[in-house]
C-alpha positions as YAML, in Angstrom:
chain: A
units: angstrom
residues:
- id: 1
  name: UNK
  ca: [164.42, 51.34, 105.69]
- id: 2
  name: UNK
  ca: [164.45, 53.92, 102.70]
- id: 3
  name: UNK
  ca: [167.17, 55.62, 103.72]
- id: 4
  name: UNK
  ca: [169.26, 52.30, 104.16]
- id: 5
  name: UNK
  ca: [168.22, 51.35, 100.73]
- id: 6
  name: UNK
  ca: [169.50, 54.34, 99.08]
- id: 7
  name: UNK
  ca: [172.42, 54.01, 100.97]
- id: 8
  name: UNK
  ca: [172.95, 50.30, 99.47]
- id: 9
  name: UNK
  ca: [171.73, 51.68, 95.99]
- id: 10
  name: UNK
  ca: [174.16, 54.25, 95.49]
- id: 11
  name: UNK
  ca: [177.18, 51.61, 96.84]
- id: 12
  name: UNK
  ca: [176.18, 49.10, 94.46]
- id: 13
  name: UNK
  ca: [176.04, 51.27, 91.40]
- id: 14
  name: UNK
  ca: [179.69, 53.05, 92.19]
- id: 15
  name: UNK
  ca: [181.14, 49.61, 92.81]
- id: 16
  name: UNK
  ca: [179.90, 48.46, 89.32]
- id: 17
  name: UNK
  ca: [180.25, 51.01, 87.15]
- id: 18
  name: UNK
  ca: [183.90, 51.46, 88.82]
- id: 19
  name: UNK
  ca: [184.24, 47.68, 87.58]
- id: 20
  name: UNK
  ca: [182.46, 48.16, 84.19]
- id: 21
  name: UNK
  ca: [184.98, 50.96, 84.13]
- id: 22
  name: UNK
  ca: [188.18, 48.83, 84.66]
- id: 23
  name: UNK
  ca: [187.10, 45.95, 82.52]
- id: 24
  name: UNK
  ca: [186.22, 48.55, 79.56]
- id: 25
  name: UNK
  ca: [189.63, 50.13, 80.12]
- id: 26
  name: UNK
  ca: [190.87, 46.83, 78.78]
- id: 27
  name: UNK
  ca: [188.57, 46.35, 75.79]
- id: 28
  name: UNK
  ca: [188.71, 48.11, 73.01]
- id: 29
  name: UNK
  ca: [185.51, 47.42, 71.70]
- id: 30
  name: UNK
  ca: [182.92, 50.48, 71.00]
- id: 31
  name: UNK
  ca: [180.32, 48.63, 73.03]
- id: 32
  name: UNK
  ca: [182.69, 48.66, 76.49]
- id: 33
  name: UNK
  ca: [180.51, 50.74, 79.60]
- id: 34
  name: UNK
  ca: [177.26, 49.63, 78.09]
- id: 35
  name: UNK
  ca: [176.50, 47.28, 80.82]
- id: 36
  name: UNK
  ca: [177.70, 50.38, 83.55]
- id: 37
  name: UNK
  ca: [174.86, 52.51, 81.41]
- id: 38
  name: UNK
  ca: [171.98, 50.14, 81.99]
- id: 39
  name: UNK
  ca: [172.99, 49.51, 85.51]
- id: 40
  name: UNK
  ca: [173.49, 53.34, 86.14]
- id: 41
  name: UNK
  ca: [169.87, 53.82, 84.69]
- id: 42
  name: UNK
  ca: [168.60, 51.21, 86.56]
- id: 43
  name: UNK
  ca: [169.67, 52.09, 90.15]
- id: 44
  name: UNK
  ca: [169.25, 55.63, 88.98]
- id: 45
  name: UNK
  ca: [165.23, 55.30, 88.52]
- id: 46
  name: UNK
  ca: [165.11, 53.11, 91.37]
- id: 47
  name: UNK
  ca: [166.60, 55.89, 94.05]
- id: 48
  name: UNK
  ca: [164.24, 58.26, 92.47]
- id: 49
  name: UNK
  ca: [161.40, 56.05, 92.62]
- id: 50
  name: UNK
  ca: [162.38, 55.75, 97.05]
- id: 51
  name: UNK
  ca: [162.99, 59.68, 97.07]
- id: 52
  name: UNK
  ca: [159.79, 60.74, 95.55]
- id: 53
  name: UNK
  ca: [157.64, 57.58, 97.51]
- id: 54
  name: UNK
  ca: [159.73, 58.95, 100.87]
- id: 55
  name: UNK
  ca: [158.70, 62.58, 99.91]
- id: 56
  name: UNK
  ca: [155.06, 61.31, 98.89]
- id: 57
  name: UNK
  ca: [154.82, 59.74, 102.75]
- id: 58
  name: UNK
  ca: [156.40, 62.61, 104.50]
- id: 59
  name: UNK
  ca: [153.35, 65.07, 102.60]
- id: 60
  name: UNK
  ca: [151.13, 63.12, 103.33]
- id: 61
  name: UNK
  ca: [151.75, 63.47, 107.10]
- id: 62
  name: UNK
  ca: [152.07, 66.89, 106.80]
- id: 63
  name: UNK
  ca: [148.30, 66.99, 105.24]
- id: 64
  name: UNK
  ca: [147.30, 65.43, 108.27]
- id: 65
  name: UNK
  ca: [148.54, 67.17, 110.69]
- id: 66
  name: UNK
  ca: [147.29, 70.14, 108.92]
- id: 67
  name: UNK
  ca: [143.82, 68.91, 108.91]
- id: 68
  name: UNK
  ca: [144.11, 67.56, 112.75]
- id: 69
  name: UNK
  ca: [145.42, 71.19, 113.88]
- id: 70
  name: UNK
  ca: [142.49, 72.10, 112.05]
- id: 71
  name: UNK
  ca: [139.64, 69.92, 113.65]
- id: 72
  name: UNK
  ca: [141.54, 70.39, 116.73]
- id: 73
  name: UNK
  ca: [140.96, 74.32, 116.42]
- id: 74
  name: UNK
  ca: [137.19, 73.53, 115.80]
- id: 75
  name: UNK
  ca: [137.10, 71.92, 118.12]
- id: 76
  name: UNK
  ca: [138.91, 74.07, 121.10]
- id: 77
  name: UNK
  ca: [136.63, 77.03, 119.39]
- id: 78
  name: UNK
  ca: [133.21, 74.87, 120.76]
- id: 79
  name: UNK
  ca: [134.41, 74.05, 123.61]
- id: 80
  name: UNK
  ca: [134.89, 77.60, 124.55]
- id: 81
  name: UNK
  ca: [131.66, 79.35, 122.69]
- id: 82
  name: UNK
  ca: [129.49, 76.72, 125.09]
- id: 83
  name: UNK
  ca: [131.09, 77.77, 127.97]
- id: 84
  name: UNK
  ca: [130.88, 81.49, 127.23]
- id: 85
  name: UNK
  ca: [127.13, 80.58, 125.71]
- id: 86
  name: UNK
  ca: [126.54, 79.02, 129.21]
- id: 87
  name: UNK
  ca: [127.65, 82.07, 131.11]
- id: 88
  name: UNK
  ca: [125.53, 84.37, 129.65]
- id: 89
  name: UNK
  ca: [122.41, 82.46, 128.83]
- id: 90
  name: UNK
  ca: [122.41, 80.63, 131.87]
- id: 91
  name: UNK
  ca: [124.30, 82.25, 134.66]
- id: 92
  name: UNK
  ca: [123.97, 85.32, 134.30]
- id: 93
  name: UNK
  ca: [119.96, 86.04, 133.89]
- id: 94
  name: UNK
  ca: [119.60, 84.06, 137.17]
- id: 95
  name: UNK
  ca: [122.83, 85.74, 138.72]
- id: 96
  name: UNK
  ca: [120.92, 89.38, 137.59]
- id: 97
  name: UNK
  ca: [117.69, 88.58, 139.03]
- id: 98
  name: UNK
  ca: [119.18, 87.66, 142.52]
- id: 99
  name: UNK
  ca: [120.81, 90.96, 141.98]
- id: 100
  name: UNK
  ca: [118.05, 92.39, 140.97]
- id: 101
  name: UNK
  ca: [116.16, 91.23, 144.12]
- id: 102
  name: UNK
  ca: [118.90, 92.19, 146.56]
- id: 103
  name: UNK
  ca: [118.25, 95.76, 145.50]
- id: 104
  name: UNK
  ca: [114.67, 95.82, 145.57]
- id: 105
  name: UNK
  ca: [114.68, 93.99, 149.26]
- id: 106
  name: UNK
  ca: [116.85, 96.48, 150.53]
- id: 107
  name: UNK
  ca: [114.89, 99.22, 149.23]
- id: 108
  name: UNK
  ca: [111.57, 97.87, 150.58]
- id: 109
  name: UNK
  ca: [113.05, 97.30, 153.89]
- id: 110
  name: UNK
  ca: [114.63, 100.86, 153.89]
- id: 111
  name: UNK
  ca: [110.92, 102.44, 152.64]
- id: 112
  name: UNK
  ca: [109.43, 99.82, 155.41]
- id: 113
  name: UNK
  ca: [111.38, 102.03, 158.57]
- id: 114
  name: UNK
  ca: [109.32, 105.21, 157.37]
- id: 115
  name: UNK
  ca: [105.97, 103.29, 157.12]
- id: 116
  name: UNK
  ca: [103.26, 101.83, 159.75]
- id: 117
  name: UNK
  ca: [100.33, 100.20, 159.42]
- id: 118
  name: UNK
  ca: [99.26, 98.52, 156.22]
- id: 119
  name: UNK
  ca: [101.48, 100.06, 154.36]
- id: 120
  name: UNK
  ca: [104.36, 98.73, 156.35]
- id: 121
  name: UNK
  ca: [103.36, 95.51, 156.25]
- id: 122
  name: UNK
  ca: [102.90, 95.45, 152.50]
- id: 123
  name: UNK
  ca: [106.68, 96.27, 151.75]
- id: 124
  name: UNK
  ca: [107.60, 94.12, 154.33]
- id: 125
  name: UNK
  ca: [105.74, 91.66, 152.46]
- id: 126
  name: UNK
  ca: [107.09, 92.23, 148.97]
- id: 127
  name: UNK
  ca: [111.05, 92.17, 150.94]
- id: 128
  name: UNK
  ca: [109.59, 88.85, 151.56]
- id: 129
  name: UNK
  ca: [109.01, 87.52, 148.41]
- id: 130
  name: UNK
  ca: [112.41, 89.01, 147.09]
- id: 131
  name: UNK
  ca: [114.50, 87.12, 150.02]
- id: 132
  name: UNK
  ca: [112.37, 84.20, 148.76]
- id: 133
  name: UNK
  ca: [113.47, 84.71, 145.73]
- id: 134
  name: UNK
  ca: [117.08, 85.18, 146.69]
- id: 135
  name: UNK
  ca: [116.72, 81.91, 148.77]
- id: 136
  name: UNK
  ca: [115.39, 79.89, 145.61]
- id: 137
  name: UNK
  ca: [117.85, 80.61, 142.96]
- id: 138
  name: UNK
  ca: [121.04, 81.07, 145.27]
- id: 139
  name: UNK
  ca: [121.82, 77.59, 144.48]
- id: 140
  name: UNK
  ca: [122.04, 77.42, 141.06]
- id: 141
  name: UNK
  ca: [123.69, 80.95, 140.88]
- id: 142
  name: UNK
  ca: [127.51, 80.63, 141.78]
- id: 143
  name: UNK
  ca: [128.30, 83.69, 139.82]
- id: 144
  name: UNK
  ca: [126.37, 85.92, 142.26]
- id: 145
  name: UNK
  ca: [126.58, 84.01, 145.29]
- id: 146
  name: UNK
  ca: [130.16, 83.37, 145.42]
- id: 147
  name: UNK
  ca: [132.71, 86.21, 146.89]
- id: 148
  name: UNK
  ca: [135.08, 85.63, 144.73]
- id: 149
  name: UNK
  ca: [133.04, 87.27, 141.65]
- id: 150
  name: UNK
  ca: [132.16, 90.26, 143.65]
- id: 151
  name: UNK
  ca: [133.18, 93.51, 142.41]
- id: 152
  name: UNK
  ca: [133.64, 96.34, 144.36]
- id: 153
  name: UNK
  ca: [131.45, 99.00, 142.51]
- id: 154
  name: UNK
  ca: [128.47, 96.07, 143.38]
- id: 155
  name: UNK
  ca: [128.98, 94.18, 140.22]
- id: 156
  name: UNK
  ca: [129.85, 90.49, 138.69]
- id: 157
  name: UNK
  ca: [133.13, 89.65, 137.49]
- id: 158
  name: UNK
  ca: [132.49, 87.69, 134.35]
- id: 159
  name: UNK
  ca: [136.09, 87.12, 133.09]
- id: 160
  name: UNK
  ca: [137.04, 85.53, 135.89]
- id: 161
  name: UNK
  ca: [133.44, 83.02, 136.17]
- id: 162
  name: UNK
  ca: [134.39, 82.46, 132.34]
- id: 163
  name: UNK
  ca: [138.09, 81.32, 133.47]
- id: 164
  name: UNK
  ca: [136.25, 79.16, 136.25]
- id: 165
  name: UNK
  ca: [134.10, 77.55, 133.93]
- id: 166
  name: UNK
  ca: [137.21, 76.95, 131.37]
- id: 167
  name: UNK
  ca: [139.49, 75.36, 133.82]
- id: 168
  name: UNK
  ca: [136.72, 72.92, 134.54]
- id: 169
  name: UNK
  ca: [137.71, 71.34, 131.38]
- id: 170
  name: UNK
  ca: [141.23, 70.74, 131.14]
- id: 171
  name: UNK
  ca: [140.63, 68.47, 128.11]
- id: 172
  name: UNK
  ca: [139.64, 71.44, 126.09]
- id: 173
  name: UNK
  ca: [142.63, 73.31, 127.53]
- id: 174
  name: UNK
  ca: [144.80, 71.12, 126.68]
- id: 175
  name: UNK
  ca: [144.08, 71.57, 123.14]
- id: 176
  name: UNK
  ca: [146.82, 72.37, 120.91]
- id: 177
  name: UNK
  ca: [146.40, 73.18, 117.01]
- id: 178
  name: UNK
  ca: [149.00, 75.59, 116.97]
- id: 179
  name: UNK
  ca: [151.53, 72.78, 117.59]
- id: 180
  name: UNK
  ca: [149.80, 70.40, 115.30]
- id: 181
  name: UNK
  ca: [150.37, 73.50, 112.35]
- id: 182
  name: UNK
  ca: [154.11, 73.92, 112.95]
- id: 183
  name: UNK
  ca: [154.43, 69.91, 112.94]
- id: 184
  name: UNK
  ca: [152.13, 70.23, 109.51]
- id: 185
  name: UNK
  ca: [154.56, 73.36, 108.40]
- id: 186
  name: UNK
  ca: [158.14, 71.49, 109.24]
- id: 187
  name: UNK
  ca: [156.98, 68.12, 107.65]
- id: 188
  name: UNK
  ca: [156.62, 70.09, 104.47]
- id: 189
  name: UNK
  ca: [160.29, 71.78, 104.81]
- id: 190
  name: UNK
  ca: [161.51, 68.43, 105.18]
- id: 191
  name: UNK
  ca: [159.07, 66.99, 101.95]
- id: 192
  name: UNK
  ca: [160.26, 70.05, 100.06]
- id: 193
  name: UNK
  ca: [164.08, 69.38, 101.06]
- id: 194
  name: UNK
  ca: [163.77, 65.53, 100.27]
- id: 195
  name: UNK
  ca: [162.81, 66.32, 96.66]
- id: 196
  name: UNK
  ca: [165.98, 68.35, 96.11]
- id: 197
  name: UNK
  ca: [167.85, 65.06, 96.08]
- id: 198
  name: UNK
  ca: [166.07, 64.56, 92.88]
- id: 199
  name: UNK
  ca: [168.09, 66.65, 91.09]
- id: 200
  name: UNK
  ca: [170.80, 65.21, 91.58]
- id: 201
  name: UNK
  ca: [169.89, 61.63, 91.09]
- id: 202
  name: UNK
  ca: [167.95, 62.55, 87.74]
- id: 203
  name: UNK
  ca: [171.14, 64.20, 86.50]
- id: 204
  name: UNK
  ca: [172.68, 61.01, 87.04]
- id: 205
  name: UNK
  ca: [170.13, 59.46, 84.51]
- id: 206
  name: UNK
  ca: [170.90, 62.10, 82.11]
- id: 207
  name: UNK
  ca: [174.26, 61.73, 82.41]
- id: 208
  name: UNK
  ca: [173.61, 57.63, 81.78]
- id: 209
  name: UNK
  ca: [171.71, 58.47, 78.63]
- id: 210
  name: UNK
  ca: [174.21, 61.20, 77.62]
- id: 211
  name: UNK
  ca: [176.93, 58.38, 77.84]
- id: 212
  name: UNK
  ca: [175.51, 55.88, 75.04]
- id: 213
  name: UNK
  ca: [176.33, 57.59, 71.95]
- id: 214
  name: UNK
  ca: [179.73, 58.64, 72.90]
- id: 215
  name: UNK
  ca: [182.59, 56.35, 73.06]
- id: 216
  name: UNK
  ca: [185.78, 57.80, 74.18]
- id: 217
  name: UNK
  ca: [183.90, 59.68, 76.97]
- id: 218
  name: UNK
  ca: [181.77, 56.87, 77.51]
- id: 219
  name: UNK
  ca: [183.18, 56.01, 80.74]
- id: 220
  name: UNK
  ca: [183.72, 59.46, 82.04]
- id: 221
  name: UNK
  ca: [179.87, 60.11, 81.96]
- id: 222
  name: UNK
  ca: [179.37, 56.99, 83.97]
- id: 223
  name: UNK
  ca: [181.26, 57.89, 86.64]
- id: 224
  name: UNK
  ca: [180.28, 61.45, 86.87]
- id: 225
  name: UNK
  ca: [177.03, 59.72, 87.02]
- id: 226
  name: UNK
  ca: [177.78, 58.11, 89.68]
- id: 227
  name: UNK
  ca: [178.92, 60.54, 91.80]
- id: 228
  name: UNK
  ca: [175.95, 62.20, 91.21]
- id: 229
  name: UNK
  ca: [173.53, 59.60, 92.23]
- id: 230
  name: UNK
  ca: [175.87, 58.86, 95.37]
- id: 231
  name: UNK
  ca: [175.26, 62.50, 96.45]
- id: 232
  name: UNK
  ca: [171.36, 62.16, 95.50]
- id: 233
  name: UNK
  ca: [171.06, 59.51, 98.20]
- id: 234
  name: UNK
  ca: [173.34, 61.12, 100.43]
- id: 235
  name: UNK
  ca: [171.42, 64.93, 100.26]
- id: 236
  name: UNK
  ca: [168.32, 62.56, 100.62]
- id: 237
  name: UNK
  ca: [169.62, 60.33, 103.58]
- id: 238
  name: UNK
  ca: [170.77, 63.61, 105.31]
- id: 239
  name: UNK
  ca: [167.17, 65.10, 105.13]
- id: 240
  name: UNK
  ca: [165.99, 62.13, 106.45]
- id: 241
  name: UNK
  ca: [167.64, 61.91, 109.69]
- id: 242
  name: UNK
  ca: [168.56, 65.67, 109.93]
- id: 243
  name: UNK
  ca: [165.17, 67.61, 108.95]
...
């Protein structure tokens, strides 16, 4: 809608100054291309005001999508320090006590062979309680119960439980501020480019208020003028739909 507007703006002002142009060429009085002036001026400030207001909008997006990619990183970053909080404050002391009590049942059942009596019986005992205790917290423990995070020198593997734990989330994967930063980053390019058309278009004022005091040249102002604010729209209708 802005950029159609500009469009219209800058053909309206070329058609009438071209006609203040003709009539004046025809008039000798002094005050001949004062009607093109106030009509350059006019449309002049009025594709300005739609550049800067377009350029305002398209910041403005940009500032959000820099705060989004942002939140969006804060909240990616929680996501993963609770699942890296849960391995290690909840996994692994129970996964390191059943591993704990694998060794100790092994050794008491090893000491046990040696042994009669009494003293048999007690460390088969205590192998007891440690398979007990294997038994109990087995189910709550998939980080040492399950194969797949067996190591071969007898230990856990933690990066991959982490991954596990990750990938149960796929919200939290999915997670992108990085893209939300480059849209933030290009929508600021293209606010930056839009208010080059300003230039233009505000040398088109000057060139309106230039043309009052002179007579003779009068008319050549205005139409430079208007060239200039039909390439102001046009650099701004380009960024618009090329940016």
């Amino acid at each position: 809608m802005a950029g159609e507007m500009l469009e219209l703006s800058a053909s309206e002002v070329e058609g009438v100054v071209v006609s203040e142009v003709i009539v004046g060429d025809h008039e000798p009085s002094p005050e001949r291309g004062r009607g093109g002036v106030a009509i350059l001026l006019t449309v002049a400030a009025v594709v300005a005001a739609l550049i800067g207001f377009r350029a305002a909008l398209i910041s403005h997006s940009a500032s959000d999508s820099w705060q989004s990619a942002l939140r969006t990183d804060v909240k990616r970053s929680a996501a993963a320090m609770e699942d890296v909080s849960y391995l290690y404050q909840t996994e692994l002391p129970i996964a390191m006590r059943i591993v704990e009590a694998r060794i100790v049942q092994g050794e008491m059942l090893a000491a046990a062979q040696g042994q009669s009596g009494a003293s048999k019986q007690g460390l088969l005992l205590e192998a007891g309680v440690e398979a007990e205790i294997i038994t109990g917290l087995s189910p709550s423990s998939p980080l040492a119960t399950g194969a797949d995070y067996a190591l071969a020198s007898g230990g856990l593997d933690l990066g991959k439980r982490l991954a596990d734990l990750r990938a149960q989330h796929p919200e939290s994967l999915a997670l992108d501020p990085d893209g939300l930063e480059a849209t933030g980053d290009h929508l600021a390019h293209k606010a930056e480019m839009m208010t080059f058309a300003l230039l233009p278009t505000s040398a088109a004022a000057f060139l309106g208020v230039l043309s009052q005091p002179f007579r003779r040249r009068r008319l050549l102002l205005l139409r430079l003028g208007a060239v200039a604010l039909a390439g102001g729209a046009a650099m701004a209708l380009i960024v618009e739909v090329l940016a």
